[in-house]
C-alpha positions as CSV (number, residue, x, y, z in Angstrom):
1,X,122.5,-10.8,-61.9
2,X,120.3,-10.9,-65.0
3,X,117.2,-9.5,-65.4
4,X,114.2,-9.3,-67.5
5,X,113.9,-6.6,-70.1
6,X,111.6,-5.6,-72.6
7,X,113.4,-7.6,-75.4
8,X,114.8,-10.7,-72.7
9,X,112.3,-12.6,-70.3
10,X,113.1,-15.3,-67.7
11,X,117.1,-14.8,-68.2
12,X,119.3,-17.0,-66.2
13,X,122.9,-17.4,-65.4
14,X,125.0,-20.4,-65.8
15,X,128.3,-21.0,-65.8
16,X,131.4,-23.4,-64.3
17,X,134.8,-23.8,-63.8
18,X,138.0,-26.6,-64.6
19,X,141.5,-26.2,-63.4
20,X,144.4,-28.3,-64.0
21,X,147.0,-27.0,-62.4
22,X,147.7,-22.8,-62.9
23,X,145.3,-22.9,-65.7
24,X,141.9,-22.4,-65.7
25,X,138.8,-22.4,-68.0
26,X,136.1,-20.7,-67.0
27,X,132.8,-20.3,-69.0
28,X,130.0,-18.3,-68.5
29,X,126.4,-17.5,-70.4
30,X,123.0,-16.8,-70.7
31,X,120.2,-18.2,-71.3
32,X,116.6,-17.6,-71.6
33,X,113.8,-16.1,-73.8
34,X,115.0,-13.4,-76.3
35,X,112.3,-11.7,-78.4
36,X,114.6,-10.4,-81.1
37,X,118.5,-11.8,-81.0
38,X,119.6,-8.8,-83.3
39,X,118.5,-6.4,-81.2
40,X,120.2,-8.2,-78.3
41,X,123.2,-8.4,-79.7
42,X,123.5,-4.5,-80.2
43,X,122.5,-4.0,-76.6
44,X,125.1,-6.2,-75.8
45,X,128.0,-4.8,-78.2
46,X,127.1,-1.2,-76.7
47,X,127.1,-2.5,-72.8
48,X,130.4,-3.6,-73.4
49,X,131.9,-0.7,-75.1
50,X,129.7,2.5,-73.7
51,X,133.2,3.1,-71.9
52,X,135.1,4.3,-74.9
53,X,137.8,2.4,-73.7
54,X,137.0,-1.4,-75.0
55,X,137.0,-1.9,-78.3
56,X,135.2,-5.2,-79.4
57,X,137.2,-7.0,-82.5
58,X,134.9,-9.5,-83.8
59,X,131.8,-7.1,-83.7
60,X,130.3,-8.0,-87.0
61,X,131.1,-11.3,-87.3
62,X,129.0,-11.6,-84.3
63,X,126.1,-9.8,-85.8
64,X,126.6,-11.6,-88.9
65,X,126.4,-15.0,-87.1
66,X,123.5,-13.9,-84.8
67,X,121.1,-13.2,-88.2
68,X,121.8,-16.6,-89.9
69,X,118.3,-18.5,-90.1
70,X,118.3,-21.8,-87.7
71,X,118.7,-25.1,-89.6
């Protein structure tokens, strides 16, 4: 379960699920306060690779999309 940080504050789970027959679609995600998104992202790009085993493929594209200015 999420919880708050010292970047991430009232953090919240949501997510759902559709079938149709053997397939399945199921999406999860955050949502809450985040005082800086960049830094988030990095947090979250090490959590998922601190293993040395996963190797995240669309890394900087993420962090590219993350810094664009709203609007």
């Amino acid at each position: 379960m999420p919880h708050d940080g010292a970047n991430e504050h009232n953090i919240k789970a949501a997510g759902g699920q559709c079938s149709s027959g053997t397939k399945s679609l199921v999406p999860l995600g955050l949502y809450g306060i985040i005082d800086d998104p960049e830094t988030a992202v990095d947090h979250s790009m090490h959590g998922m690779t601190s293993d040395g085993k996963t190797e995240v493929a669309v890394a900087a594209k993420i962090r590219s999309e993350v810094r664009k200015p709203l609007g």
